[in-house]
Every structure is written in structure tokens, then in C-alpha cells.
Backbone bond lengths (Angstrom), bond angles and torsions (degrees), N, CA, C in turn:
res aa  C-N    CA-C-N  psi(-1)  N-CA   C-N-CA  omega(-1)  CA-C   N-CA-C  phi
1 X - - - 1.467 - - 1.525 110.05 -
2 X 1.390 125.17 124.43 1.319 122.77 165.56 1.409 126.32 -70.66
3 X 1.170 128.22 168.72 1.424 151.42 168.29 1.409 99.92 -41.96
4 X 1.558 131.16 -76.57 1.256 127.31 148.96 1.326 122.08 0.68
5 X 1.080 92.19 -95.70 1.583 115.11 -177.28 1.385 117.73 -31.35
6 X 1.312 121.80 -46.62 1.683 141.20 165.95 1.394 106.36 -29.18
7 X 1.785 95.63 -81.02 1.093 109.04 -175.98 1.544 133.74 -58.91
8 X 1.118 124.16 -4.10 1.221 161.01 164.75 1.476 97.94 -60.34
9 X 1.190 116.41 -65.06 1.346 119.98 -132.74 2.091 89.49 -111.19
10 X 1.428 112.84 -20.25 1.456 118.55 147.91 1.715 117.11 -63.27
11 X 1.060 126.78 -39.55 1.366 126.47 -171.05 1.695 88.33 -75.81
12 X 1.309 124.70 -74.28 1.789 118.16 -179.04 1.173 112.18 -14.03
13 X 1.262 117.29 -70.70 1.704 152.58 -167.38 1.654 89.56 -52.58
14 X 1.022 135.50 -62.65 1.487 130.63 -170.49 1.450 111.60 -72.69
15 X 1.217 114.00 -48.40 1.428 113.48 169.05 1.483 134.18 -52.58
16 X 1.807 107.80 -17.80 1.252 116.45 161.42 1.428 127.24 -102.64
17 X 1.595 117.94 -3.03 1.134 121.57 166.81 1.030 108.41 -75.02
18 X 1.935 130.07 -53.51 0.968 128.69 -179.09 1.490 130.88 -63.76
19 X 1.544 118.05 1.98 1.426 111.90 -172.58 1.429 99.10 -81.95
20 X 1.464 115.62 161.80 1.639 111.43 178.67 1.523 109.90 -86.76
21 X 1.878 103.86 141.29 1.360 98.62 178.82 1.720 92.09 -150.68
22 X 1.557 107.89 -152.63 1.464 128.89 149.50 1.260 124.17 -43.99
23 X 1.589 100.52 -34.70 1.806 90.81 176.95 1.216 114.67 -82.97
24 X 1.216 126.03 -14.93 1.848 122.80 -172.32 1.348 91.91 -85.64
25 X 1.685 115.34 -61.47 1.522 98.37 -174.15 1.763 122.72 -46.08
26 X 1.139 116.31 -44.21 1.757 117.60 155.03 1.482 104.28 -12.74
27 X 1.325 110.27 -74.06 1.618 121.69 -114.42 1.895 77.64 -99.02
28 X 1.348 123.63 -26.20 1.166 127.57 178.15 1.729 122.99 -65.09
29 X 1.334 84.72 -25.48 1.667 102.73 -148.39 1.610 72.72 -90.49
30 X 1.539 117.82 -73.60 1.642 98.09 -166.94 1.413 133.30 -46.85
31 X 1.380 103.16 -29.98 1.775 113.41 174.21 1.122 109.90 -72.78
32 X 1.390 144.61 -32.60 1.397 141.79 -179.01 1.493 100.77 -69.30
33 X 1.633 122.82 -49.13 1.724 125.43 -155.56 1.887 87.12 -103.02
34 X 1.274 137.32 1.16 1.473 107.10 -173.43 1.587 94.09 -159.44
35 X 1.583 117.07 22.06 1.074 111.35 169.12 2.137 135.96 83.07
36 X 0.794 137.66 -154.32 1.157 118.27 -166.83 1.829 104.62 -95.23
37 X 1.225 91.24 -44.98 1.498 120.31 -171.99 1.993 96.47 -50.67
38 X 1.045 117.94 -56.24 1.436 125.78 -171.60 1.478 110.44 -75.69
39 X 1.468 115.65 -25.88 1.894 118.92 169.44 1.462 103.89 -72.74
40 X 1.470 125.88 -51.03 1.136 121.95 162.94 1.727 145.76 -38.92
41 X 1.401 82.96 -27.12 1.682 97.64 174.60 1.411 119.42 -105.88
42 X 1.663 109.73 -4.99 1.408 119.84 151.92 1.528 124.78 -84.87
43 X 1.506 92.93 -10.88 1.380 97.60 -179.31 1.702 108.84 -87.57
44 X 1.340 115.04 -27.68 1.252 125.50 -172.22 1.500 109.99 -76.44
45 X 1.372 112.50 -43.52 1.626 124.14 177.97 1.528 102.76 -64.19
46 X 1.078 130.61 -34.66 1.093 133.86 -154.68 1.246 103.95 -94.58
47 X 1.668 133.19 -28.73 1.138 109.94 144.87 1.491 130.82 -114.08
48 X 1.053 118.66 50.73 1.513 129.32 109.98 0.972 144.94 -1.28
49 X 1.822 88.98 -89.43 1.506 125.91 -174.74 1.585 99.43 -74.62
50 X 1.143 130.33 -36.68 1.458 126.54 171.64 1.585 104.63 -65.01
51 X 1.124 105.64 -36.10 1.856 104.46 -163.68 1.917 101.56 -58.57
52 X 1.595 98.59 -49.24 1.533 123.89 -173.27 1.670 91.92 -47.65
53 X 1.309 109.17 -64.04 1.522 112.38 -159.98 1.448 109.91 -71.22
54 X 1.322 116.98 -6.56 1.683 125.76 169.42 1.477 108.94 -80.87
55 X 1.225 119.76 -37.36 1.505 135.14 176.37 1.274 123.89 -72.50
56 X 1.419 112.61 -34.48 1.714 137.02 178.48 1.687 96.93 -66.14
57 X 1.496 102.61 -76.94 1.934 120.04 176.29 1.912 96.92 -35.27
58 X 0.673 109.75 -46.14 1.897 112.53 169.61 1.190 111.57 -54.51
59 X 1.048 132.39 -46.05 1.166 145.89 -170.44 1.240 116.34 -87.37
60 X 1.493 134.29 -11.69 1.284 149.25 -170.48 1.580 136.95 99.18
61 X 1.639 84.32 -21.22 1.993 102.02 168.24 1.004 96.49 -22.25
62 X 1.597 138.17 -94.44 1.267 143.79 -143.32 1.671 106.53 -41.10
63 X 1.583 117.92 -71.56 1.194 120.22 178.19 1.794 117.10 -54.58
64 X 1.438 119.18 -12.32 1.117 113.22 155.74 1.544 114.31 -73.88
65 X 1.186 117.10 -47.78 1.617 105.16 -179.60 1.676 115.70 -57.75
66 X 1.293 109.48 -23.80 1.211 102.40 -168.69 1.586 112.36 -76.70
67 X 1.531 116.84 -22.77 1.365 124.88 177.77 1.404 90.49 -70.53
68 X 1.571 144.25 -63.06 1.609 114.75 -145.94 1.491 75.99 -120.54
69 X 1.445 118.27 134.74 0.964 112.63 167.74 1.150 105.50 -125.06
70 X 1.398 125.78 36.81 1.488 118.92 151.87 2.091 108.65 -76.68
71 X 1.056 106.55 -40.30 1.731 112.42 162.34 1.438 113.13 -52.32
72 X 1.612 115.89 -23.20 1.377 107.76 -175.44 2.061 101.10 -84.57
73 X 1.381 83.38 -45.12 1.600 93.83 176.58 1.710 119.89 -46.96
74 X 1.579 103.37 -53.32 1.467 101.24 179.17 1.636 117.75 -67.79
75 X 1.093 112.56 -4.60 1.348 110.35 -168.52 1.766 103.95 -87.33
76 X 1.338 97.60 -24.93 1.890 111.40 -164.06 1.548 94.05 -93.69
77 X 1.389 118.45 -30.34 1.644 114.76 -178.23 1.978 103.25 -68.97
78 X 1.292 99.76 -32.72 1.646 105.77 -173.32 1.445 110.04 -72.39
79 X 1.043 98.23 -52.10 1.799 103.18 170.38 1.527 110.46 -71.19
80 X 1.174 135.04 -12.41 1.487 127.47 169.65 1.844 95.34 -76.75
81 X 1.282 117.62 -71.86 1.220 116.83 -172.05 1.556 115.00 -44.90
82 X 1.621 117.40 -44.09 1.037 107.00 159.34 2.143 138.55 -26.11
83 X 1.616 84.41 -42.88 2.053 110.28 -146.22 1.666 58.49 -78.90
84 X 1.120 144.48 -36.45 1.440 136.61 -122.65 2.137 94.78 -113.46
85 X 1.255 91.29 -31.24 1.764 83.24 176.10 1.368 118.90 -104.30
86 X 1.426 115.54 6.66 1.723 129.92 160.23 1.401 99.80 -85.69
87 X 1.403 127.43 -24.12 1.926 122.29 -176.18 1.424 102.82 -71.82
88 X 1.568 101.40 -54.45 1.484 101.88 179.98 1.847 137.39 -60.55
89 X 1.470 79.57 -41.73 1.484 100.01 165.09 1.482 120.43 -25.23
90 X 1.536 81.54 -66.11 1.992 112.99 -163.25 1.797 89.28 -65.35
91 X 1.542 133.45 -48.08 1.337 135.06 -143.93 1.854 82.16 -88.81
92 X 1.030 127.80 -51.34 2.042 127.18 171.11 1.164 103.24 -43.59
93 X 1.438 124.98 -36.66 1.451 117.36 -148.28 1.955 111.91 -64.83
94 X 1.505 117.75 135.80 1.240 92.70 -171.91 1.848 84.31 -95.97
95 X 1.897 111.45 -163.41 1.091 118.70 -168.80 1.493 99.12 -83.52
96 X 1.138 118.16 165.48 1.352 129.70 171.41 1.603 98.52 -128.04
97 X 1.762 94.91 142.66 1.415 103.91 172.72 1.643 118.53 -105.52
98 X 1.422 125.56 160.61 1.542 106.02 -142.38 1.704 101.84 -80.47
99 X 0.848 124.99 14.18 2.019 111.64 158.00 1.050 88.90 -82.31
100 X 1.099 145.15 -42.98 1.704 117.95 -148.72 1.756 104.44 -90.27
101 X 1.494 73.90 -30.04 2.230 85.87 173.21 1.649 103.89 -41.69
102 X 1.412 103.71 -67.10 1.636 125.57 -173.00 1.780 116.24 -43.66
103 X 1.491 101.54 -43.04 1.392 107.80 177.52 1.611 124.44 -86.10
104 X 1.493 99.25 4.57 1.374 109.82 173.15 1.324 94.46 -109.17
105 X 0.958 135.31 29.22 1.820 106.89 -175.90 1.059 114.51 -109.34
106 X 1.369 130.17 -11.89 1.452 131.20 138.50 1.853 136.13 -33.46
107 X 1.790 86.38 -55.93 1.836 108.54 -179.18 1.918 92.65 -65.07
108 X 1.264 111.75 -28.67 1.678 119.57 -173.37 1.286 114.98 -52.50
109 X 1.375 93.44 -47.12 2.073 109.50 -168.75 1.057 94.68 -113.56
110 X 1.453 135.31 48.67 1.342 142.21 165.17 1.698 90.89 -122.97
111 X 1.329 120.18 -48.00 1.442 134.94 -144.10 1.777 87.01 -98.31
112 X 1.121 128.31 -17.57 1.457 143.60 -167.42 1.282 116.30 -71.97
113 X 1.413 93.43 -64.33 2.135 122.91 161.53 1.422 93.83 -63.89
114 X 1.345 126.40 -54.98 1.920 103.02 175.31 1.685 148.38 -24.27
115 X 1.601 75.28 -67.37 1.444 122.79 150.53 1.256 132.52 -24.05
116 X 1.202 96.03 -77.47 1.548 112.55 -175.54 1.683 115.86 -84.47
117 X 1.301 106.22 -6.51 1.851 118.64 -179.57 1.724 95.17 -94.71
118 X 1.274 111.31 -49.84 1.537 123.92 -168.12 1.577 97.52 -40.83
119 X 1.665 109.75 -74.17 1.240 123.36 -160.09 1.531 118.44 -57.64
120 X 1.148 103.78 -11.53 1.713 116.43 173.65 1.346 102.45 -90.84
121 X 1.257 113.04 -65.61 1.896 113.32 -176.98 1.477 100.29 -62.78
122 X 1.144 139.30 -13.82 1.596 120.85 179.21 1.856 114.10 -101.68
123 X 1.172 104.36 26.54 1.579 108.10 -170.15 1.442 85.89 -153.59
124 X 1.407 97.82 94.72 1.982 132.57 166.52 1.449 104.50 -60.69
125 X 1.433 130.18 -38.53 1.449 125.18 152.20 1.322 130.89 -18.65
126 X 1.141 113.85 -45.87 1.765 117.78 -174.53 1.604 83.48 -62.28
127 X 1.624 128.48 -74.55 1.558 120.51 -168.61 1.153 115.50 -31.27
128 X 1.033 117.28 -37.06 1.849 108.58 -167.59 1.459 107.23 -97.44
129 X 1.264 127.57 -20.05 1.220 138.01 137.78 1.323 133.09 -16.65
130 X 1.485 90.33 -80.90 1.988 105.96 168.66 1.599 103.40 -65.84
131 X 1.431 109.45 -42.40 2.111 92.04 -164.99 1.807 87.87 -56.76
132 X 1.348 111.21 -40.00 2.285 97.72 -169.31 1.853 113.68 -57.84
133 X 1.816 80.52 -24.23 1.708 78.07 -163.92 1.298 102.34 -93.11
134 X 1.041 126.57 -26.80 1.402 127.74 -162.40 2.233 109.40 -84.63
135 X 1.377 100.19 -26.89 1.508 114.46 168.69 1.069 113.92 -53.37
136 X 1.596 127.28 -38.25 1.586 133.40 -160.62 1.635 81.46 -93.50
137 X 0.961 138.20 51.71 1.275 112.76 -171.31 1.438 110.27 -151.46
138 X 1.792 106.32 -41.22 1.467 116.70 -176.71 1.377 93.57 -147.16
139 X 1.280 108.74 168.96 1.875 140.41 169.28 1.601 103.08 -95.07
140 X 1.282 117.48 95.60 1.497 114.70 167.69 1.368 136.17 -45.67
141 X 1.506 86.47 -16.40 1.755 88.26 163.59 1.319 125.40 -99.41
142 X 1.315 128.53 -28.30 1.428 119.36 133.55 1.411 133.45 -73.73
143 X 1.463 135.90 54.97 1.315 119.52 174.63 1.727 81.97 -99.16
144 X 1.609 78.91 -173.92 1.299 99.23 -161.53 1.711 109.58 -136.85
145 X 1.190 126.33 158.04 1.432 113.85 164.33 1.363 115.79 -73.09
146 X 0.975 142.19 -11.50 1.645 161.35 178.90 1.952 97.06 -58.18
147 X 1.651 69.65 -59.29 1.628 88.07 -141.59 1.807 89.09 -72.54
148 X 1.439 122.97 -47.74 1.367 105.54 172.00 1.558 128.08 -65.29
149 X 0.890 114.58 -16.72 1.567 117.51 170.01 1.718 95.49 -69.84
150 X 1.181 132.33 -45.52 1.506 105.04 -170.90 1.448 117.18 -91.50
151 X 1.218 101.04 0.01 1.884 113.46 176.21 2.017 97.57 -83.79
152 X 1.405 116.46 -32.07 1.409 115.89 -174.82 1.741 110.59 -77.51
153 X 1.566 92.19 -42.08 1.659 86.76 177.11 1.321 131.36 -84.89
154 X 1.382 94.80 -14.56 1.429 123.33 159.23 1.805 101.98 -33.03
155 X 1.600 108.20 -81.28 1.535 128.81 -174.95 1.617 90.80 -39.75
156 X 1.217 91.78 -71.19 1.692 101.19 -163.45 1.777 125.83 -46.38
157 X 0.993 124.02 -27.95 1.470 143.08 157.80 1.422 109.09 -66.70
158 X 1.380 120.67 -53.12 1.261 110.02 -171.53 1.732 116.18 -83.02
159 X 0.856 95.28 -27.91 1.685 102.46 167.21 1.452 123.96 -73.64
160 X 1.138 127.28 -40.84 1.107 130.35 168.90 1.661 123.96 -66.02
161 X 1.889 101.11 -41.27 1.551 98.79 165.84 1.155 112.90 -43.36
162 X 1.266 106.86 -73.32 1.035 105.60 -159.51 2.148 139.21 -67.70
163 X 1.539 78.05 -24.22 2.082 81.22 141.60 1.455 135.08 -69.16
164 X 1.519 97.20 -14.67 1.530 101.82 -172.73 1.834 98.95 -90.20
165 X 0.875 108.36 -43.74 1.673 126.44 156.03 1.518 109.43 -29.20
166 X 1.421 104.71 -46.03 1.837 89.82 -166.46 1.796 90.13 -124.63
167 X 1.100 129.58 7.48 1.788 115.66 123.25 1.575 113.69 -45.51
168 X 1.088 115.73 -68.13 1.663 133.67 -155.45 1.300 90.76 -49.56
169 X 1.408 118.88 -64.86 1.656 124.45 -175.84 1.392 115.75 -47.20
170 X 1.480 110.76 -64.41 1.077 116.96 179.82 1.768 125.53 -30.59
171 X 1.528 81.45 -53.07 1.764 87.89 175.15 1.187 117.40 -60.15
172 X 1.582 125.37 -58.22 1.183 133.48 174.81 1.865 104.60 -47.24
173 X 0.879 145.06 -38.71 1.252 152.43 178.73 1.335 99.81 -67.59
174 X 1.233 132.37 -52.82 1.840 123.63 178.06 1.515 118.40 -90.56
175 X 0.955 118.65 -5.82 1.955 113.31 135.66 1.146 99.02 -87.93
176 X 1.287 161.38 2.78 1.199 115.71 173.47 1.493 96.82 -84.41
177 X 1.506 114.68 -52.97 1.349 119.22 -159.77 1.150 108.03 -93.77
178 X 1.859 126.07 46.45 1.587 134.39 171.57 1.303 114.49 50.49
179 X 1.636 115.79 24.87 1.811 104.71 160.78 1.680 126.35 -84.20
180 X 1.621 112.88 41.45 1.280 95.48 -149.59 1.907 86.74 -103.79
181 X 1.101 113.90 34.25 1.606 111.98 170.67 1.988 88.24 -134.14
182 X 1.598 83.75 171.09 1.198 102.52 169.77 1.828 135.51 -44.53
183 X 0.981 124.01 104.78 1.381 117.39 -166.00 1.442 122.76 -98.73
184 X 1.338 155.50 45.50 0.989 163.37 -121.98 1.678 99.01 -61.26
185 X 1.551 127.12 -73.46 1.597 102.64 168.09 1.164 117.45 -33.11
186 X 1.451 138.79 -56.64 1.194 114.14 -155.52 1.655 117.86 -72.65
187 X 1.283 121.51 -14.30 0.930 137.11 -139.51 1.970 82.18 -105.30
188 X 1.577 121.34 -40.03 0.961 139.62 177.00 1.648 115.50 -54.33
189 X 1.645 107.44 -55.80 1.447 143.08 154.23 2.021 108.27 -24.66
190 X 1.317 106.70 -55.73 1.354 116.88 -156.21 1.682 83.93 -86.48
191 X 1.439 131.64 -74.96 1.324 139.78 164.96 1.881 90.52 4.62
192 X 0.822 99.57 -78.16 1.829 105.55 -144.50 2.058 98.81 -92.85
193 X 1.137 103.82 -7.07 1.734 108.44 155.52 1.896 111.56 -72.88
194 X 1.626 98.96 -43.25 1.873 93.75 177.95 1.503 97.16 -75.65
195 X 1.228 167.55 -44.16 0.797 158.65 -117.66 1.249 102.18 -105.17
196 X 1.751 118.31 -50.98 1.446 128.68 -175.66 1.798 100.14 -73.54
197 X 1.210 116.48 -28.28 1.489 111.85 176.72 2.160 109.39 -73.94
198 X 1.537 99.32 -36.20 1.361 84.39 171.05 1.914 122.73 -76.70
199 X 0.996 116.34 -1.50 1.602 135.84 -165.61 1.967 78.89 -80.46
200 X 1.467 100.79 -68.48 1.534 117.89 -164.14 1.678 94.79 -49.03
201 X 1.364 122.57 -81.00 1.080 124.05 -175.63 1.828 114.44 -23.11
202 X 1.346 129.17 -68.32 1.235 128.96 176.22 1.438 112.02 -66.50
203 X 1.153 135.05 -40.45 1.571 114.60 147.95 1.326 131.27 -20.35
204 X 1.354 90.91 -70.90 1.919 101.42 -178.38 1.531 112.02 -50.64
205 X 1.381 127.11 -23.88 1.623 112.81 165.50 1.066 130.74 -59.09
């Protein structure tokens, strides 16, 4: 792979981390309700699960999903219901007062890394994704282990910065503008954003 080519394939890679989806609302939702520390570790799981599914599409996953795509289907119905029982969750959720906040904040950044791994492994998209993106990129009969290890960490670096990036903000954004207690709209706000994203998701099939 050339120098070119890299960078090429860094600019893609950013342009799809950065579009808005399921993963920001994730990575939003934990930093707003559990602070910086817990967006960060959704941000980290989360690319992971992208890194995995960059490594898998290497491996042929992708062109396997594309042959049965009833496996592609069940995978996008699970992750919709998923986007769809974090909306509800959040909209049930009653308030918590801050001891009980404190004694959850462990189960928080447990549920954080969940979170943020889930929503990557439950959206079969990234595979078919990487097999389009990753084709313009190399000759499958010459790749290399070299060369896929830096196409995987490639994903994985750039995805993760940049969630860890809009943790960082985020926080800095709710001290600035006094969200650093419990907010029930916003919290209301996010509820019915997963819900309309799982509606979208099963549409789009």
C-alpha cells in the first residue's frame, strides 16, 4: 500500500466515523449520564468492535454476508431492537439521587464498554462497508499480514479518536453550559433519538 493510498483510505475512515449515527448517540448518552470517563470507554469499545469488523471484512465476513443476507438481516433487526431498548430504557428511567448515582458508577462503565462494543457488533453494515472500502484499496491476492494489520489499526485509531474527541467535548460542553447534574429533558431528548434511529435502521432494509 502506498503513502497515497493510506491517506486515502484515512480520509474515508474519518468521514465515516464522523457522520452522525447510533454510535455518537451511544457515546453521547454515556458522557452526558456518567460523565467523561464512561463516554470514553464507550468510545474505546466501540472501536474495537469496528476494529474486529475491519479484520473480519479481511477475512471474508463481508463477502459472506453478502451471499446470505438473511444473517445480514438478522444482525440489523438485533441492533435495531437493541437502538430501540436503550430509547426506552432511558424514557422508564426514573431520577436517581446522587448516592445512588455514586454506587452505580461502576455497573455505568461496565454498561458503557457494553454499549459502545454492542452498537458496532450489531450493525453488519460496517462488513459490507469495509469489503467496498477496503477493495479500492488492495489486490486480495497480494495482501499481506503487514499490510492488513495497518489497514485494521488504521479503522481502529481513527474511530476511536475520534469518539474519544467528542466524549472530551461533550464534557467540556456540559460544564460549560451547567449540565453537570441530572437533566431529565435531555435525558428524555436521547430516549426518543434511539428509538427514531432504530425506526430508521429497519426502514433502510
Amino acid at each position: 500500500m502506498t503513502l497515497a493510498a493510506w491517506f486515502s483510505l484515512v480520509l474515508v475512515c474519518m468521514m465515516g466515523a464522523m457522520s452522525p449515527g447510533p454510535s455518537l448517540a451511544v457515546v453521547l448518552k454515556h458522557t452526558m449520564s456518567g460523565g467523561m470517563k464512561n463516554g470514553m470507554l464507550a468510545a474505546l469499545s466501540h472501536g474495537v468492535g469496528v476494529g474486529l469488523y475491519a479484520a473480519a471484512s479481511l477475512l471474508g465476513l463481508g463477502t459472506l454476508m453478502a451471499q446470505f443476507p438473511t444473517v445480514y438481516q438478522v444482525l440489523v433487526y438485533l441492533g435495531a431492537g437493541y437502538l430501540a431498548y436503550l430509547g426506552l430504557k432511558i424514557l422508564l428511567a426514573k431520577p436517581n439521587n446522587d448516592e445512588l448515582q455514586v454506587q452505580k458508577s461502576e455497573i455505568s462503565a461496565v454498561k458503557a464498554l457494553q454499549d459502545g462494543f454492542a452498537i458496532a457488533f450489531l450493525n453488519p453494515k460496517l462488513a459490507i462497508f469495509f469489503l467496498a472500502l477496503f477493495s479500492q484499496f488492495i489486490d486480495p491476492q497480494n495482501l499481506t499480514l503487514s499490510i492488513g494489520i495497518i489497514m485494521c489499526l488504521t479503522v481502529f485509531v481513527i474511530d476511536t479518536g475520534w469518539y474519544l474527541l467528542v466524549a472530551v467535548l461533550t464534557e467540556v460542553s456540559k460544564n460549560r453550559f451547567g449540565f453537570t447534574k441530572q437533566n431529565l429533558w435531555l435525558d428524555k431528548i436521547l430516549g426518543v433519538v434511539f428509538i427514531a434511529l432504530a425506526i430508521k435502521v429497519v426502514l433502510s432494509l
